[in-house]
N, C-alpha and C positions, 0 to 999 in steps of 0.2 A: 599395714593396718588391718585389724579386724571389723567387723561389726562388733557394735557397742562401744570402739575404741574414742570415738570422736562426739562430743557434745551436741545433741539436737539443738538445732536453733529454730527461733519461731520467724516466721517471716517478719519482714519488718513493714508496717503499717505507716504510710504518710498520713501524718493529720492533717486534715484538711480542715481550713477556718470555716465554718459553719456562720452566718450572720443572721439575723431576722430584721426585717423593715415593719415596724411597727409603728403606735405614735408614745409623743412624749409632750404633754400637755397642751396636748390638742394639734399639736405639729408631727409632720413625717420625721422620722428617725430612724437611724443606722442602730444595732444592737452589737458588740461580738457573741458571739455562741449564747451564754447565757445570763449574760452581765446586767448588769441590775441598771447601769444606768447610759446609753446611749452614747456612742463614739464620734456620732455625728447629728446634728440637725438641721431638717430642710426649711426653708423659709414658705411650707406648704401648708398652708390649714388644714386637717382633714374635713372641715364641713366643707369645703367647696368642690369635694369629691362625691359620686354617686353613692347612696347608701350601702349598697353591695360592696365597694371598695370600702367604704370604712368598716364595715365588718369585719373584713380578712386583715386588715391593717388593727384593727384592735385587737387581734386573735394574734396576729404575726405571721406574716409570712417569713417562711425560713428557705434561704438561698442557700445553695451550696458549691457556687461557682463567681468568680469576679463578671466573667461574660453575662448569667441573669441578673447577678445585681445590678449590673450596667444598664441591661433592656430595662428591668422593672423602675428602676429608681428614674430613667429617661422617659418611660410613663408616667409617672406623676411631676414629675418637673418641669416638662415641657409643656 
């Protein structure tokens, strides 16, 4: 074989699931990446949370690991 004889290939990319914890009428909620309507819902109000948090939960935070979605979501659950 020479150069140029063989096909570049592009590395191959894992997709990683992307999720945001945001709310979903006036409840904590699971998103996938950027789906419109929530995969999951928590039995959490966000007003019984400190105003700071429900900011960042109205904005969404976006996880990019099942391990912070664990810690985060066992923050407001617990």
């Amino acid at each position: 074989l020479k150069y140029g004889d063989l096909e570049p290939t592009a590395p191959k990319l894992i997709e990683q699931e992307t999720y945001t914890v945001g709310v979903w009428e006036g409840k904590l909620a699971l998103f996938e990446s950027s789906a419109e309507f929530p995969v999951k819902l928590y039995d959490v109000a966000i007003t019984s949370l400190p105003p700071e948090e429900q900011q960042r939960l109205r904005t969404g935070i976006t996880v990019r690991s099942d391990g912070e979605l664990e810690m985060l979501l066992e923050d407001y659950t617990s």
